[in-house]
C-alpha positions in Angstrom: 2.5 -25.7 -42.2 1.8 -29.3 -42.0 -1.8 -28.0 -40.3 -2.8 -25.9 -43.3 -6.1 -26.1 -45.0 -4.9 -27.8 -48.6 -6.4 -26.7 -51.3 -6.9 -28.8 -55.0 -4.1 -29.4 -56.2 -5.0 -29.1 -60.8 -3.3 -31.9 -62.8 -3.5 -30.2 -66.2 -0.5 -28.3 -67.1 -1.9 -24.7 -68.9 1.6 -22.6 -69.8 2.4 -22.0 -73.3 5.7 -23.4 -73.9 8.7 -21.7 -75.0 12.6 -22.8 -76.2 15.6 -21.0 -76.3 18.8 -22.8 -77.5 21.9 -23.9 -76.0 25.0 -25.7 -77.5 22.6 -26.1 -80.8 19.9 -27.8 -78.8 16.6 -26.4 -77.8 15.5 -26.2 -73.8 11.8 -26.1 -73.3 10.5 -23.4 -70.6 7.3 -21.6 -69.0 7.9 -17.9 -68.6 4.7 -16.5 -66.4 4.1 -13.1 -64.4 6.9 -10.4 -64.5 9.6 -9.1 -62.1 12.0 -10.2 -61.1 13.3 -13.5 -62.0 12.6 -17.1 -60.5 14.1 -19.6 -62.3 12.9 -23.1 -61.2 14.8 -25.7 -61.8 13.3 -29.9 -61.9 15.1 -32.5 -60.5 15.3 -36.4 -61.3 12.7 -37.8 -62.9 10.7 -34.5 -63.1 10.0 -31.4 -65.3 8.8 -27.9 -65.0 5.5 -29.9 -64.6 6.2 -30.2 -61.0 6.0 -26.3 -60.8 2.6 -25.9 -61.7 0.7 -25.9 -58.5 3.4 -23.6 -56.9 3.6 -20.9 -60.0 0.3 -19.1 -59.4 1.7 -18.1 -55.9 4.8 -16.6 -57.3 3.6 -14.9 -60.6 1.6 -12.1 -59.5 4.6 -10.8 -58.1 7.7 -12.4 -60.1 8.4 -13.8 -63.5 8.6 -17.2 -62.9 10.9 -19.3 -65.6 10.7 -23.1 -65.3 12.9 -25.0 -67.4 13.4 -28.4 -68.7 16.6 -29.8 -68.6 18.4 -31.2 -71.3 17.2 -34.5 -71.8 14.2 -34.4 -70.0 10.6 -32.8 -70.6 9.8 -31.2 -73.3 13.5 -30.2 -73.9 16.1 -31.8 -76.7 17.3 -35.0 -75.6 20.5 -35.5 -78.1 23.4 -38.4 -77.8 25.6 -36.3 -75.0 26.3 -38.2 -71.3 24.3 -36.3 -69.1 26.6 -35.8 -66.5 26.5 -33.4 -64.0 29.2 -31.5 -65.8 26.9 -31.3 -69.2 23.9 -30.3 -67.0 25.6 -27.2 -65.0 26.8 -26.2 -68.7 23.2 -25.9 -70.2 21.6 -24.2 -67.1 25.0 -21.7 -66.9 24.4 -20.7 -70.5 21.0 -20.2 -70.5 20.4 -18.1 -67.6 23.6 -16.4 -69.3 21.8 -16.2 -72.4 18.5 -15.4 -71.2 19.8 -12.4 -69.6 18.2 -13.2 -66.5 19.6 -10.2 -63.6 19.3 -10.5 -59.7 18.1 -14.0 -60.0 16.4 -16.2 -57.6 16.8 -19.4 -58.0 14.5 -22.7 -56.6 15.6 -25.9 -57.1 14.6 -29.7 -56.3 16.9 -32.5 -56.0 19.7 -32.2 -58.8 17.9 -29.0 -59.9 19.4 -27.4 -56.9 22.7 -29.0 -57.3 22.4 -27.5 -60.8 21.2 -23.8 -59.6 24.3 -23.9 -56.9 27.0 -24.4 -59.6 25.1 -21.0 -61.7 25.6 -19.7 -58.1 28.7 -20.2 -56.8 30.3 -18.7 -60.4 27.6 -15.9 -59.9 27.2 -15.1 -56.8 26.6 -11.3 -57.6 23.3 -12.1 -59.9 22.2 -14.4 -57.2 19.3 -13.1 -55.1 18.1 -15.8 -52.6 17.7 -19.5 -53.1 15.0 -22.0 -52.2 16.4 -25.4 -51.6 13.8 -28.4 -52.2 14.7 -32.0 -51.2 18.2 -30.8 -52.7 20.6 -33.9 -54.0 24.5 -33.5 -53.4 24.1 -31.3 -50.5 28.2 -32.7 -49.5 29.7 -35.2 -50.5 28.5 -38.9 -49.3 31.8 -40.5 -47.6 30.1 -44.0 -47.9 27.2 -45.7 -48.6 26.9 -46.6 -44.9 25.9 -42.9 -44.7 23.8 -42.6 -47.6 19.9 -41.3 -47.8 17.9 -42.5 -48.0 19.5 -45.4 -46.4 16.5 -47.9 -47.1 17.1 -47.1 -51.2 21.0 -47.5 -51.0 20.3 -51.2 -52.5 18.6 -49.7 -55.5 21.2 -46.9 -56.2 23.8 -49.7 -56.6 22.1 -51.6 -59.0 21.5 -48.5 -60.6 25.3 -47.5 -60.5 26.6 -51.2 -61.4 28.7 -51.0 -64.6 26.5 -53.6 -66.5 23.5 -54.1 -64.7 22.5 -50.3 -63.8 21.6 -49.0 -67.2 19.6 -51.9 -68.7 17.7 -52.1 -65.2 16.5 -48.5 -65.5 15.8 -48.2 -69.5 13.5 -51.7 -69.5 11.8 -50.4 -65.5 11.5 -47.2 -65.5 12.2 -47.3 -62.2 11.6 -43.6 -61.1 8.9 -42.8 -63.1 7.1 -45.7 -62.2 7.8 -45.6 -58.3 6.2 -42.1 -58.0 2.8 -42.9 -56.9 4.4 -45.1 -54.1 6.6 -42.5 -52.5 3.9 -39.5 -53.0 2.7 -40.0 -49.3 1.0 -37.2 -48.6 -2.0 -37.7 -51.3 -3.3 -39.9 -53.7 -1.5 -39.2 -57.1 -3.9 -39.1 -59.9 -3.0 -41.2 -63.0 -3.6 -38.1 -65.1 -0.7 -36.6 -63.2 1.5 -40.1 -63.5 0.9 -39.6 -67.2 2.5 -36.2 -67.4 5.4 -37.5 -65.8 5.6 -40.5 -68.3 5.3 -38.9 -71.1 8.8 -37.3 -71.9 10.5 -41.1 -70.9 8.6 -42.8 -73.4 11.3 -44.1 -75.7 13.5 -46.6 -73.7 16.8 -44.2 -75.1 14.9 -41.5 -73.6 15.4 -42.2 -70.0 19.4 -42.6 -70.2 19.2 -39.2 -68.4 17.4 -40.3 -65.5 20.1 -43.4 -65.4 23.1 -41.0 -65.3 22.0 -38.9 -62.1 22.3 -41.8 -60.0 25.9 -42.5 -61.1 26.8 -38.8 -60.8 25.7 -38.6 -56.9 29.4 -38.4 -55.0 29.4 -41.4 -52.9 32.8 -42.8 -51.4 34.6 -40.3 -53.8 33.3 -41.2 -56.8 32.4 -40.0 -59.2 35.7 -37.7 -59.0 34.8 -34.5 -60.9 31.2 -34.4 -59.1 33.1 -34.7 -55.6 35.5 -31.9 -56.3 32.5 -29.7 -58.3 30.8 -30.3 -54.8 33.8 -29.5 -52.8 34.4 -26.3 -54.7 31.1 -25.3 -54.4 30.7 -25.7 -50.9 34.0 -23.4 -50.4 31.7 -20.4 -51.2 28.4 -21.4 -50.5 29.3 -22.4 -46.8 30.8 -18.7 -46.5 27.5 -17.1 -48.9 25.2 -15.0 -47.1 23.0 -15.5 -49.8 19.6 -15.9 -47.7 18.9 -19.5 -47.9 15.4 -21.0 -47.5 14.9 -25.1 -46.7 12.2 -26.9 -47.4 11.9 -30.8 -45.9 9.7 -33.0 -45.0 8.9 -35.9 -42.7 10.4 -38.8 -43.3 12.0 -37.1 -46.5 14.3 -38.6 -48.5 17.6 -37.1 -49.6 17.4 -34.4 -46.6 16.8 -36.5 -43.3 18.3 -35.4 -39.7 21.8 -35.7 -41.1 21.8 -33.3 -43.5 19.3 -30.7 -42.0 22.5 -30.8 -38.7 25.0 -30.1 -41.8 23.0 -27.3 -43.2 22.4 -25.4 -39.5 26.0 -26.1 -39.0 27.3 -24.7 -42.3 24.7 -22.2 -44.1 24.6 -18.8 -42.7 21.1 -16.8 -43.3 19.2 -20.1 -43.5 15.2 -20.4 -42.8 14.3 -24.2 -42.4 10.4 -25.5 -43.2 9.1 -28.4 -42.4 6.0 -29.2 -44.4 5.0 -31.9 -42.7 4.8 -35.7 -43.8 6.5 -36.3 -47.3 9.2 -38.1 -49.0 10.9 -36.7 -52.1 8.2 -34.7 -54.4 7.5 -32.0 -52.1 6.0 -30.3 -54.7 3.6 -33.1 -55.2 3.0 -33.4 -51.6 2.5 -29.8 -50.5 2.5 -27.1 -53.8 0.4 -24.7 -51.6 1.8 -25.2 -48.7 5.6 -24.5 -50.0 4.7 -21.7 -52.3 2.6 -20.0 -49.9 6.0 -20.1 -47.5 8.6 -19.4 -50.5 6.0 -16.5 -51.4 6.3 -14.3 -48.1 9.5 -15.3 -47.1 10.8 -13.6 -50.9 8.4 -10.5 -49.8 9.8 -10.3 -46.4 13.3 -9.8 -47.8 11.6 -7.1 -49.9 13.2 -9.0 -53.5 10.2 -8.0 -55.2 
């Protein structure tokens, strides 16, 4: 893939937006195409944004629903903790409430940690899933292991009990960072500004703060490691078929955890997409939905 022809990539964002709401508080999502069901789900610091460049592969085919999760986007951001707990809730209930059936999901980063919890407590509504840079893969035994290992510095001033929030809401850390770690092209600031936008308000980015503090590392947090551990109980036993996208040198899937997953994931197709770091729908949208397209048409989920 990393040899394809790359075609423009469009900065402008043209869905109509939607909400639906869950525990009293509106999620913002794009609903294109029809079919079945692709929900896509955005990791840290992102939002359905990321999606757009990917979309017009999958909609002729599929309905393609990209939602914002609580706290980020376009979505409600109201005074709840963010934890991985509260994030699994909202995406349960609204693919629940949606009435989304024989579901595929996609996921980046926590988005797929997210889509795996809908998963393993609905396995029989799950179709396929399409793993993207995911976060929480297993359980980190210690930060000697962590990826990727040249960020592990940052992620514990981030998780420091005084020093971890006030050093994300005045940096921005995240959001700011991106054009650095997009390798693969030169991100425009038009895009950058999309991505700004929803973290405007300093109170606003208390989200992005919390997803460091909820990756299990050396056992803690406790009720992530055990939602992981649970989790992996059925998903290392799904037959689910299982797609993998990574990159080179990636970021939170390195060597490490691509052995883990050919180890412990039955039906799994692994892509490389050639060089990247974290935003692989940044770095290659054509490539990746070009893959994700046939690979959903050769299982015949259309």
């Amino acid at each position: 893939m990393s040899n394809l022809e790359t075609p423009a990539i469009r900065a402008d964002f043209p869905y109509a937006s939607h909400y639906h709401k869950v525990n009293g508080h509106r999620l913002h999502y794009i609903d294109q195409g029809a079919g079945t069901p692709i929900v896509l789900l955005h990791g840290n610091p992102t939002w359905s944004y990321m999606y757009r460049n990917m979309i017009p592969y999958l909609e002729t085919s599929f309905r393609c629903i990209a939602v914002d999760l609580i706290g980020m986007g376009q979505s409600d951001k109201p005074d709840i903790g963010y934890t991985f707990a509260e994030q699994a809730d909202y995406v349960i209930r609204f693919i629940e409430q949606m009435g989304l059936r024989d579901v595929i999901l996609v996921g980046h980063d926590w988005g797929m940690a997210l889509g795996l919890q809908y998963a393993a407590k609905h396995p029989d509504n799950v179709k396929a899933i399409a793993m993207i840079e995911p976060q929480a893969l297993y359980p980190c035994p210690d930060w000697s292991a962590f990826t990727p290992a040249e960020s592990a510095e940052l992620f514990q001033t981030l998780r420091d009990p005084e020093n971890g929030w006030p050093f994300m809401r005045d940096n921005n850390v995240f959001v700011e960072g991106m054009p650095h770690i997009i390798i693969n092209r030169p991100f425009t600031p038009e895009e950058h500004e999309h991505y700004r936008e929803p973290f405007r308000e300093l109170e606003s980015r208390r989200p992005m703060w919390v997803f460091p503090n909820q990756i299990p590392i050396a056992g803690t947090p406790n009720e992530v490691v055990q939602a992981v551990e649970a989790r992996n109980a059925w998903f290392t036993q799904s037959t689910i078929p299982k797609i993998l996208f990574y990159a080179s040198p990636g970021c939170t899937i390195r060597e490490p955890q691509l052995a883990w997953c050919r180890a412990h994931l039955q039906q799994l197709t692994l892509v490389d997409i050639g060089k990247g770091f974290h935003h692989l729908t940044e770095e290659n949208p054509h490539g990746i939905g070009q893959a994700l397209r046939e690979w959903l048409m050769q299982l015949q989920l259309v």
